[in-house]
LOBA-490934 format. One record per atom (N, C-alpha, C): residue number from 1; atom name; x, y, z; chain. Coordinates in nm, 2 decimals, decimal comma. Layout:
BEGIN
+-----+-------+--------+--------+--------+--------+
! num ! atome !      X !      Y !      Z ! chaine !
+-----+-------+--------+--------+--------+--------+
! NUM !    CA !      X !      Y !      Z !      A !
...
+-----+-------+--------+--------+--------+--------+
***
This chain:
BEGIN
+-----+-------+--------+--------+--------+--------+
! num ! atome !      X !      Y !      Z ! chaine !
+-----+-------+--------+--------+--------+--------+
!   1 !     N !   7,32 !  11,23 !   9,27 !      A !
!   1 !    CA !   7,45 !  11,25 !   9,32 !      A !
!   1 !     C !   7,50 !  11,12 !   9,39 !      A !
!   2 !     N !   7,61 !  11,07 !   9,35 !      A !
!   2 !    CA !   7,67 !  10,91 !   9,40 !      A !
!   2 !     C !   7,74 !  10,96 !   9,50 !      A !
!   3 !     N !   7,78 !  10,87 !   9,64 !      A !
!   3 !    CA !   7,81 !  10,86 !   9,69 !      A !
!   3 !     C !   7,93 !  10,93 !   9,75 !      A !
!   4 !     N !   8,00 !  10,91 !   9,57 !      A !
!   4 !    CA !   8,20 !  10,98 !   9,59 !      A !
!   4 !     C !   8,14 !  11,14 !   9,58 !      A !
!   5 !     N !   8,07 !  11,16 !   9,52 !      A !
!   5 !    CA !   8,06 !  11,31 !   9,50 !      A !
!   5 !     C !   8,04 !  11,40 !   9,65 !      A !
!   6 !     N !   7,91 !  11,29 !   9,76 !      A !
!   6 !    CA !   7,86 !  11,38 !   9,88 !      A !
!   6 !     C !   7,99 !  11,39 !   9,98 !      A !
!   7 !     N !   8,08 !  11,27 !   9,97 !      A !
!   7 !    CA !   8,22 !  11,25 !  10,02 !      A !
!   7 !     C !   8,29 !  11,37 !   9,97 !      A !
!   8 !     N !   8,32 !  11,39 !   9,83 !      A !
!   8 !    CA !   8,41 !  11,50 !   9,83 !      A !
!   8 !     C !   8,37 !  11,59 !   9,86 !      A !
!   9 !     N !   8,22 !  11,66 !   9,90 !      A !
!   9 !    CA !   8,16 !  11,79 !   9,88 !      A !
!   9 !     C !   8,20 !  11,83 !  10,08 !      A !
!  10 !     N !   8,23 !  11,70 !  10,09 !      A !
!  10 !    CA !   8,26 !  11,73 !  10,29 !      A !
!  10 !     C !   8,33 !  11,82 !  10,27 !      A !
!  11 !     N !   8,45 !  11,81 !  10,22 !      A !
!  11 !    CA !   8,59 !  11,87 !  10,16 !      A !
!  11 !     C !   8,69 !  11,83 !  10,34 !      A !
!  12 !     N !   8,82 !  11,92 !  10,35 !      A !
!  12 !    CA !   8,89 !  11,88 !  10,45 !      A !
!  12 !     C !   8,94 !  11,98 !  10,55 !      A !
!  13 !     N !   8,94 !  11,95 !  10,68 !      A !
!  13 !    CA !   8,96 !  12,05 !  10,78 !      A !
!  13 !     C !   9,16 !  12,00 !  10,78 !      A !
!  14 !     N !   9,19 !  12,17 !  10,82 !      A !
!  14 !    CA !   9,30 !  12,17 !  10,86 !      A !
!  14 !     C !   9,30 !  12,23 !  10,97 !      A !
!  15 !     N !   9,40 !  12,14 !  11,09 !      A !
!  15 !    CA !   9,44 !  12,19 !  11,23 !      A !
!  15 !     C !   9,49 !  12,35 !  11,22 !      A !
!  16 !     N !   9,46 !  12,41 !  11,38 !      A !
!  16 !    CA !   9,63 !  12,48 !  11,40 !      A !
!  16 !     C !   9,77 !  12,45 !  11,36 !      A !
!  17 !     N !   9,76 !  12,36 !  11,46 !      A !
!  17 !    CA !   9,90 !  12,32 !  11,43 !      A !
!  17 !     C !   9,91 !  12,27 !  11,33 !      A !
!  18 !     N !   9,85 !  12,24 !  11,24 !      A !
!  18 !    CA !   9,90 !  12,19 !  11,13 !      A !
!  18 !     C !   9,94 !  12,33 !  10,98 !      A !
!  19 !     N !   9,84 !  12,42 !  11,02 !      A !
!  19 !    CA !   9,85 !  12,55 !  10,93 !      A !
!  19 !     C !   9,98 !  12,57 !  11,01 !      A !
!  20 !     N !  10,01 !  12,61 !  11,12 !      A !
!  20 !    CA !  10,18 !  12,67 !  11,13 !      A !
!  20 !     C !  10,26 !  12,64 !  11,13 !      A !
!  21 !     N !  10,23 !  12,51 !  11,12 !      A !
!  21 !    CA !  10,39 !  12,43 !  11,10 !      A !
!  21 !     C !  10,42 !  12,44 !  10,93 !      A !
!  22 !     N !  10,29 !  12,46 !  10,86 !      A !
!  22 !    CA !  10,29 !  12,47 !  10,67 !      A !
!  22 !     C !  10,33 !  12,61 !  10,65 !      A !
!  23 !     N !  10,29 !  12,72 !  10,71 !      A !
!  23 !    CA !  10,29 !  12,82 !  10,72 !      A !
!  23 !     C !  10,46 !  12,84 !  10,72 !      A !
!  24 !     N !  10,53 !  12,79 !  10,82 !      A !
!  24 !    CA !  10,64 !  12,81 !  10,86 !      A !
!  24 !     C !  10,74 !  12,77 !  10,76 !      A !
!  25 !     N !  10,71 !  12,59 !  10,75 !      A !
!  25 !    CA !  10,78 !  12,57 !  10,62 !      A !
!  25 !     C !  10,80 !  12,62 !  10,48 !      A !
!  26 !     N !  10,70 !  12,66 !  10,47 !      A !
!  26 !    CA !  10,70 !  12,73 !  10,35 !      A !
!  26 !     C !  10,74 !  12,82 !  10,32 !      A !
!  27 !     N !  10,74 !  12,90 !  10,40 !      A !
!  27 !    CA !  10,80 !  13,04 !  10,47 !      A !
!  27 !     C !  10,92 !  13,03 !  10,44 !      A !
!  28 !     N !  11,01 !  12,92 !  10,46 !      A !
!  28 !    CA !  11,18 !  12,89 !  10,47 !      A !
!  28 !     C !  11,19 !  12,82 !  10,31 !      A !
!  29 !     N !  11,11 !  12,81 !  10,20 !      A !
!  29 !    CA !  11,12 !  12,74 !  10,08 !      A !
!  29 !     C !  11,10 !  12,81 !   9,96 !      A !
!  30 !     N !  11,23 !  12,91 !   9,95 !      A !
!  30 !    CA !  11,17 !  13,05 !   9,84 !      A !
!  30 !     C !  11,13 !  12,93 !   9,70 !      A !
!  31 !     N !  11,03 !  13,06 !   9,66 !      A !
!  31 !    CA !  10,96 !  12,99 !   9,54 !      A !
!  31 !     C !  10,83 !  12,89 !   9,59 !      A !
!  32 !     N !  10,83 !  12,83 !   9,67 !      A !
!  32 !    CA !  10,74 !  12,74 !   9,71 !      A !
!  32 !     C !  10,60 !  12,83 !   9,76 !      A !
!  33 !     N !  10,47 !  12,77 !   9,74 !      A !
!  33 !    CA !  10,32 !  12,85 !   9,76 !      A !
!  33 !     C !  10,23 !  12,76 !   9,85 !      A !
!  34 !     N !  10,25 !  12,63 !   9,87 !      A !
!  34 !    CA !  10,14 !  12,58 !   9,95 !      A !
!  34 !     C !  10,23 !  12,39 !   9,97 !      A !
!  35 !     N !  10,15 !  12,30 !  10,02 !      A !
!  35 !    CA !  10,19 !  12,20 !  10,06 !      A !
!  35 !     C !  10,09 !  12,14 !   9,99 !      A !
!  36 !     N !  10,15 !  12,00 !   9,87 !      A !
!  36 !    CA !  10,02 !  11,95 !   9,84 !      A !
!  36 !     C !   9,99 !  11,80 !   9,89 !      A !
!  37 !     N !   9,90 !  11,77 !   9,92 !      A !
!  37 !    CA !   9,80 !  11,63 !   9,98 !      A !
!  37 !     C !   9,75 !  11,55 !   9,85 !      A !
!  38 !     N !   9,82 !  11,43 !   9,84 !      A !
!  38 !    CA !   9,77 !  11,34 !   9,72 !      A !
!  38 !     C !   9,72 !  11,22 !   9,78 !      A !
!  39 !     N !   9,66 !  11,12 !   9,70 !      A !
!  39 !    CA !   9,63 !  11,00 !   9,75 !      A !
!  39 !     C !   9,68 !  10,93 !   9,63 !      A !
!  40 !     N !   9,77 !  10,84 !   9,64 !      A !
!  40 !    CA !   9,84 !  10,75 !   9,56 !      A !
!  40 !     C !   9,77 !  10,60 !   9,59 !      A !
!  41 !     N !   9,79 !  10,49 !   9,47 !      A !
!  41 !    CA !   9,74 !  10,38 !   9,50 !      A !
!  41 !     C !   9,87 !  10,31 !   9,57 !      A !
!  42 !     N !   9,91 !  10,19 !   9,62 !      A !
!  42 !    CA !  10,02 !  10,14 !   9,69 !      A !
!  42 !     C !   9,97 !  10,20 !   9,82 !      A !
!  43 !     N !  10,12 !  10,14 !   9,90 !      A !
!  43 !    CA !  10,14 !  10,12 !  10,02 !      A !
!  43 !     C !  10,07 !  10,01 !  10,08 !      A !
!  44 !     N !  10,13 !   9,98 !  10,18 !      A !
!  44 !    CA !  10,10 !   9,85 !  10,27 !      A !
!  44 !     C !   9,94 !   9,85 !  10,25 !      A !
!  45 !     N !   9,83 !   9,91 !  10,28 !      A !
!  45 !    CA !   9,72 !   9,88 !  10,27 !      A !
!  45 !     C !   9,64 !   9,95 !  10,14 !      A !
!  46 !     N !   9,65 !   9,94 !  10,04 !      A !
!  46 !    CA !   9,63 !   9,98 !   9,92 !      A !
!  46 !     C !   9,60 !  10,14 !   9,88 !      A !
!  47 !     N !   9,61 !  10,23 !   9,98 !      A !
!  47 !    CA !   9,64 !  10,36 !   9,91 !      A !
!  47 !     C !   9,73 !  10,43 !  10,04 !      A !
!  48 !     N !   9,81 !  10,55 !   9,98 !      A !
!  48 !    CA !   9,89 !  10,62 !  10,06 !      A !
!  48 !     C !   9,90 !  10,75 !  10,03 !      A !
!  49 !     N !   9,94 !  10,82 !  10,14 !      A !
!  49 !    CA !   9,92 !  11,00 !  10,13 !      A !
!  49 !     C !  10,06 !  10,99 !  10,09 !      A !
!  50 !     N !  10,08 !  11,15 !   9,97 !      A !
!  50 !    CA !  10,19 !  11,23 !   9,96 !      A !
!  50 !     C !  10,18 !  11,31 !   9,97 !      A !
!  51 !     N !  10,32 !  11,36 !  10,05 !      A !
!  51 !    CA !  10,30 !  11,53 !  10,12 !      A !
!  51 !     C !  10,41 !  11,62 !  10,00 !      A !
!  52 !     N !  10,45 !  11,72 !   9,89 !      A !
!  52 !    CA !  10,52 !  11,77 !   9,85 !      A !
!  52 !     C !  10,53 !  11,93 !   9,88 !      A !
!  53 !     N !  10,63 !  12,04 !   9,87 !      A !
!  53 !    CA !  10,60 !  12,18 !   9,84 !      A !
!  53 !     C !  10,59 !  12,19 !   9,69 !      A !
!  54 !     N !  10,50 !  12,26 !   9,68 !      A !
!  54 !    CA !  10,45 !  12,30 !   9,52 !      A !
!  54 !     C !  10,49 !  12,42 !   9,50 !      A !
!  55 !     N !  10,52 !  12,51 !   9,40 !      A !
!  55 !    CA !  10,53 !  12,61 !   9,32 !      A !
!  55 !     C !  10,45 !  12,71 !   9,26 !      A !
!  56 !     N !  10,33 !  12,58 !   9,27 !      A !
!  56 !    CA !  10,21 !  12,68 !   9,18 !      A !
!  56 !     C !  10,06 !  12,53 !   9,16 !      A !
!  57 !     N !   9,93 !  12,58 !   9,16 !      A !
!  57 !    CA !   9,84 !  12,58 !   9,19 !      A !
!  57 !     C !   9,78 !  12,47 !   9,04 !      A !
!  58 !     N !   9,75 !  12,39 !   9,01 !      A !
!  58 !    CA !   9,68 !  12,30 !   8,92 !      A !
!  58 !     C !   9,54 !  12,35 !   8,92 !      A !
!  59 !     N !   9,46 !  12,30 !   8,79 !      A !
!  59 !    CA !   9,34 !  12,37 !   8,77 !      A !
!  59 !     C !   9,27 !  12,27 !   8,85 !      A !
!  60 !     N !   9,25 !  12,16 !   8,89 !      A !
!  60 !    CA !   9,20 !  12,09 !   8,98 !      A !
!  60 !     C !   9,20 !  12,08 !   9,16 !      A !
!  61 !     N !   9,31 !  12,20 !   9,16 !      A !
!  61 !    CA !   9,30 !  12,17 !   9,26 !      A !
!  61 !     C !   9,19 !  12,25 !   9,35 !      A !
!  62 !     N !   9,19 !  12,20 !   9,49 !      A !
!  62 !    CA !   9,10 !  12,25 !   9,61 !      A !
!  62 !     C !   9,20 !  12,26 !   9,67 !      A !
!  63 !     N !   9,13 !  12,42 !   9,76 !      A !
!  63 !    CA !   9,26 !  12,50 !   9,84 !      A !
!  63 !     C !   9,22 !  12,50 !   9,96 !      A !
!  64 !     N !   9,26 !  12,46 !  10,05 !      A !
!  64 !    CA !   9,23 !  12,50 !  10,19 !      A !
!  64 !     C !   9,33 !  12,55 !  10,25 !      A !
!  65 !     N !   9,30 !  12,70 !  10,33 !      A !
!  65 !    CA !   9,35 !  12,77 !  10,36 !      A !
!  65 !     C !   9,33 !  12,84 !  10,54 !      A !
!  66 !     N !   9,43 !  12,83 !  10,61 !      A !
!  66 !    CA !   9,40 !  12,88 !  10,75 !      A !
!  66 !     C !   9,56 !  12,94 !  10,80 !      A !
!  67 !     N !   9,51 !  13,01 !  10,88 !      A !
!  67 !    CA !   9,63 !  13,10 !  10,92 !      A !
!  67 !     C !   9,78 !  13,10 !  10,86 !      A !
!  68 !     N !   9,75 !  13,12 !  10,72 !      A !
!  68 !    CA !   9,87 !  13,19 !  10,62 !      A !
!  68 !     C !   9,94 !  13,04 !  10,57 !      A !
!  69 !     N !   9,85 !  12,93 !  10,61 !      A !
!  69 !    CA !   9,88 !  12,79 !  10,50 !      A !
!  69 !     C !   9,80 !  12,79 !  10,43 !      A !
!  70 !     N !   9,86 !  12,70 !  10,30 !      A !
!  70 !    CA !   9,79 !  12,69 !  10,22 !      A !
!  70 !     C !   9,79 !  12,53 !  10,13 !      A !
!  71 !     N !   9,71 !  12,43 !  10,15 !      A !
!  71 !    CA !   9,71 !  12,29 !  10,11 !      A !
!  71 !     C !   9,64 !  12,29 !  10,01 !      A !
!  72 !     N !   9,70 !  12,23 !   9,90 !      A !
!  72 !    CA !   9,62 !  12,20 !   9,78 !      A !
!  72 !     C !   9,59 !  12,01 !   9,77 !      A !
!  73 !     N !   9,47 !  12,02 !   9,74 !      A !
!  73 !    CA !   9,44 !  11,86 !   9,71 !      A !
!  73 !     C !   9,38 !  11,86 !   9,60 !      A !
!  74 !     N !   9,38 !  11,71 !   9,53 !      A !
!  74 !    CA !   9,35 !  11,76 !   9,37 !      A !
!  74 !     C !   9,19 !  11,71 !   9,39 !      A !
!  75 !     N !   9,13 !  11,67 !   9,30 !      A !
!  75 !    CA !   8,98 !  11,64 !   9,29 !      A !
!  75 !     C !   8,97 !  11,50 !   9,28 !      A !
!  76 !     N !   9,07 !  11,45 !   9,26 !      A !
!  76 !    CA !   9,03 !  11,33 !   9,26 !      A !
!  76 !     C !   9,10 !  11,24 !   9,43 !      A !
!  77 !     N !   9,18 !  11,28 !   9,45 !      A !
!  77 !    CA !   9,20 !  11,29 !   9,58 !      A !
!  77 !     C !   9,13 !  11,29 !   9,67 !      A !
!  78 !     N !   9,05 !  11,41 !   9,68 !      A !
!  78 !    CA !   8,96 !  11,47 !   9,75 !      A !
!  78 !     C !   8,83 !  11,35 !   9,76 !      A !
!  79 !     N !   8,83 !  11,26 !   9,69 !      A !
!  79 !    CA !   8,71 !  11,21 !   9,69 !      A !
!  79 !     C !   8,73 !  11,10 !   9,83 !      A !
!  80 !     N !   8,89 !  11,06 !   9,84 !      A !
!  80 !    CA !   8,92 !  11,00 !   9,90 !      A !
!  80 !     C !   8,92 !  11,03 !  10,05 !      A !
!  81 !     N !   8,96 !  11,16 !  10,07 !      A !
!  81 !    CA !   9,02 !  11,23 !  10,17 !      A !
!  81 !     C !   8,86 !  11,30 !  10,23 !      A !
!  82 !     N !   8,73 !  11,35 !  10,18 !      A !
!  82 !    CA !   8,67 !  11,40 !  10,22 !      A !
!  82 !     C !   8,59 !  11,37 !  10,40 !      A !
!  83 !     N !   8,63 !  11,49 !  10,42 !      A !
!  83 !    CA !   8,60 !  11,50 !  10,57 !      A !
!  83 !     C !   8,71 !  11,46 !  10,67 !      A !
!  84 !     N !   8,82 !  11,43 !  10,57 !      A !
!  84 !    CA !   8,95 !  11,43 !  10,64 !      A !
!  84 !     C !   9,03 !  11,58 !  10,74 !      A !
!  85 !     N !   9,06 !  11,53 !  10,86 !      A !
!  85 !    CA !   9,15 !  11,66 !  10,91 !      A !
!  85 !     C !   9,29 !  11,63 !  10,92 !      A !
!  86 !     N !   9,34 !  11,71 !  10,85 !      A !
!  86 !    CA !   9,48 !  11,71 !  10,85 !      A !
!  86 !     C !   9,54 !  11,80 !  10,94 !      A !
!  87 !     N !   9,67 !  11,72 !  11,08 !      A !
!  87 !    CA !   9,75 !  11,77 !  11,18 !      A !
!  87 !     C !   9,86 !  11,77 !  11,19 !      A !
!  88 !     N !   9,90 !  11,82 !  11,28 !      A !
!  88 !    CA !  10,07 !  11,80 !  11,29 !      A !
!  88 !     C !  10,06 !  11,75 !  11,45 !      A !
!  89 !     N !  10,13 !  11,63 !  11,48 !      A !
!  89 !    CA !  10,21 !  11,61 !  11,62 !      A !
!  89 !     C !  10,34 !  11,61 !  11,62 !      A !
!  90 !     N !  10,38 !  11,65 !  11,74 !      A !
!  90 !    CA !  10,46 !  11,65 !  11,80 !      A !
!  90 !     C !  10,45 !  11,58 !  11,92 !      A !
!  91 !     N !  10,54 !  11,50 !  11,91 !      A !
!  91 !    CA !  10,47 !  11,35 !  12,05 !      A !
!  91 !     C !  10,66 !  11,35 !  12,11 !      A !
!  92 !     N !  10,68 !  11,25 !  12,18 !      A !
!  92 !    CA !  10,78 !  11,15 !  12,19 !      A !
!  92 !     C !  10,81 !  11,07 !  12,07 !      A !
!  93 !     N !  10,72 !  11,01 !  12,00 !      A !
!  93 !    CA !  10,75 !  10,95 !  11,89 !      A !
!  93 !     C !  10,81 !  11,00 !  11,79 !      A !
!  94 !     N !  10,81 !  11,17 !  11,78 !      A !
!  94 !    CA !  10,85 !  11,23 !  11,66 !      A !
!  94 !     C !  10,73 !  11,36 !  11,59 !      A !
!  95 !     N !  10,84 !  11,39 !  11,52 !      A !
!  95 !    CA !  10,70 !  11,52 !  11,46 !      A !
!  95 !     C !  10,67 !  11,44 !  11,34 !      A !
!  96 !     N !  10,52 !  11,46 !  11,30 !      A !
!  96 !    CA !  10,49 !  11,43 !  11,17 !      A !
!  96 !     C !  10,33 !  11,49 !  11,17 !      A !
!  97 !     N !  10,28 !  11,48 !  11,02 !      A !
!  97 !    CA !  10,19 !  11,54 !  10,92 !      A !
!  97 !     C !  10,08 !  11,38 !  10,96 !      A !
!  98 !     N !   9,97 !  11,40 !  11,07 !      A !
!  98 !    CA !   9,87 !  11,28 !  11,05 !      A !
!  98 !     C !   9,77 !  11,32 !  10,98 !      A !
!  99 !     N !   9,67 !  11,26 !  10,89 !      A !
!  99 !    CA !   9,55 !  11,26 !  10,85 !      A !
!  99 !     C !   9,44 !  11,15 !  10,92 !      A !
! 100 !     N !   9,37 !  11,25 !  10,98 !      A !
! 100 !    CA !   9,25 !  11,14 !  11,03 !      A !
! 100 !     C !   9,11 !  11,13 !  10,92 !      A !
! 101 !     N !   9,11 !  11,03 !  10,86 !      A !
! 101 !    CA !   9,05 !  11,02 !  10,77 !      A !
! 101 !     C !   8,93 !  10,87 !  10,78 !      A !
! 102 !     N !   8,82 !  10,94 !  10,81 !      A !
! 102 !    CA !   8,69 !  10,89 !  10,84 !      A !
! 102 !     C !   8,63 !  10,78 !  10,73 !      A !
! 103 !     N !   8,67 !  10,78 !  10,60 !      A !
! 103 !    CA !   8,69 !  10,70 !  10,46 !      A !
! 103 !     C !   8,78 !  10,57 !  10,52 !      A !
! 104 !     N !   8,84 !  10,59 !  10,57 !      A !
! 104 !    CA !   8,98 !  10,46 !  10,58 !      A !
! 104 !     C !   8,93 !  10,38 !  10,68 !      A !
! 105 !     N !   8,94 !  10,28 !  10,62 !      A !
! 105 !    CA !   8,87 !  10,11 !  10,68 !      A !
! 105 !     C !   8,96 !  10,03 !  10,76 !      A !
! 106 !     N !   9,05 !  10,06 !  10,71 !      A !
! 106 !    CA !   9,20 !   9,97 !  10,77 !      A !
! 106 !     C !   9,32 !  10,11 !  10,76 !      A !
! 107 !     N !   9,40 !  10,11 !  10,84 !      A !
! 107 !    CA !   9,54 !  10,14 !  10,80 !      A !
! 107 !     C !   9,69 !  10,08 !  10,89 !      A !
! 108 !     N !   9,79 !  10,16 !  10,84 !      A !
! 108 !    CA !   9,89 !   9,99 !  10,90 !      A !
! 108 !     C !   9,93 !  10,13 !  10,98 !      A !
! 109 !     N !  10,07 !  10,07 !  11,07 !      A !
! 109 !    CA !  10,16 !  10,13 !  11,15 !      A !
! 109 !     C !  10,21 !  10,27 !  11,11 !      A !
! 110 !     N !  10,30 !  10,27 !  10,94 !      A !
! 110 !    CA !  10,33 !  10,39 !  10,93 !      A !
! 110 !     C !  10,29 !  10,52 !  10,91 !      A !
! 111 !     N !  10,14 !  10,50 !  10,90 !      A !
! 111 !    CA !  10,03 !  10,61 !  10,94 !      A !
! 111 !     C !  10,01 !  10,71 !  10,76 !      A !
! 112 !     N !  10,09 !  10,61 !  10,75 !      A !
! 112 !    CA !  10,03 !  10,70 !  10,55 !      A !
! 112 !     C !   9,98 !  10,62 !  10,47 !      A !
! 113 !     N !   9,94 !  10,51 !  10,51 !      A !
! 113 !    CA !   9,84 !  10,35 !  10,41 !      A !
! 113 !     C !   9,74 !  10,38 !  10,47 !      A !
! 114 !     N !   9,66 !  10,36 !  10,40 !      A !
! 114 !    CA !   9,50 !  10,30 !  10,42 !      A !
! 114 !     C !   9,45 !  10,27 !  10,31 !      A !
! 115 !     N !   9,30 !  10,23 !  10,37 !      A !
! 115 !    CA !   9,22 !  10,14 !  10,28 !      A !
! 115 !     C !   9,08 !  10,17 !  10,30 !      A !
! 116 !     N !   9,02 !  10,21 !  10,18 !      A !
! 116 !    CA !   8,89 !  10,23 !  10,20 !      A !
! 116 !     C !   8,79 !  10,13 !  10,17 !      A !
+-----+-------+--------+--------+--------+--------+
***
């Protein structure tokens, strides 16, 4: 077993606050079923998260599920993201969706680039 595989087998925690703030939105997005977590190549430090509402479930995906949220990440994603916890702040600075992600070697200011 190589390295990416024991990475994705971590798989990814989701906050409180982060299940009810997904929970909530979703709630308000008829037709909508879960929030999905991608990892794209780009952004400032060569990869970046996208956050979308989805409609319905891909055969790839992995579901993580806590208090009536529900996040889908795909498999190949996941290789990237494993052992990632995904939150919600609410600071002074603003509300937003962080990923602390133990994989990422660098990332820049706007908190959605990194680099493994």
């Amino acid at each position: 077993m190589g390295a990416d595989a024991k990475t994705a087998m971590k798989g990814v925690d989701l906050s409180e606050a982060a299940a009810k703030r997904i929970a909530r939105i979703v709630a308000n997005e008829p037709g909508k079923i879960a929030l999905r977590v991608s990892v794209e190549g780009g952004g400032c430090s060569g990869f970046s998260y996208k956050f979308d509402l989805v409609d319905s479930r891909n055969e790839d995906d992995v579901a993580i599920e806590r208090d009536g949220a529900t996040v889908l990440i795909d498999d190949l994603s996941l290789i990237y993201m494993g052992g990632s916890v995904i939150d919600f702040v609410d600071d002074l600075m603003g509300q937003s969706f962080q990923i602390r992600n133990p994989n990422a070697v660098a990332s820049c200011g706007c908190g959605t680039s990194f680099s493994v």
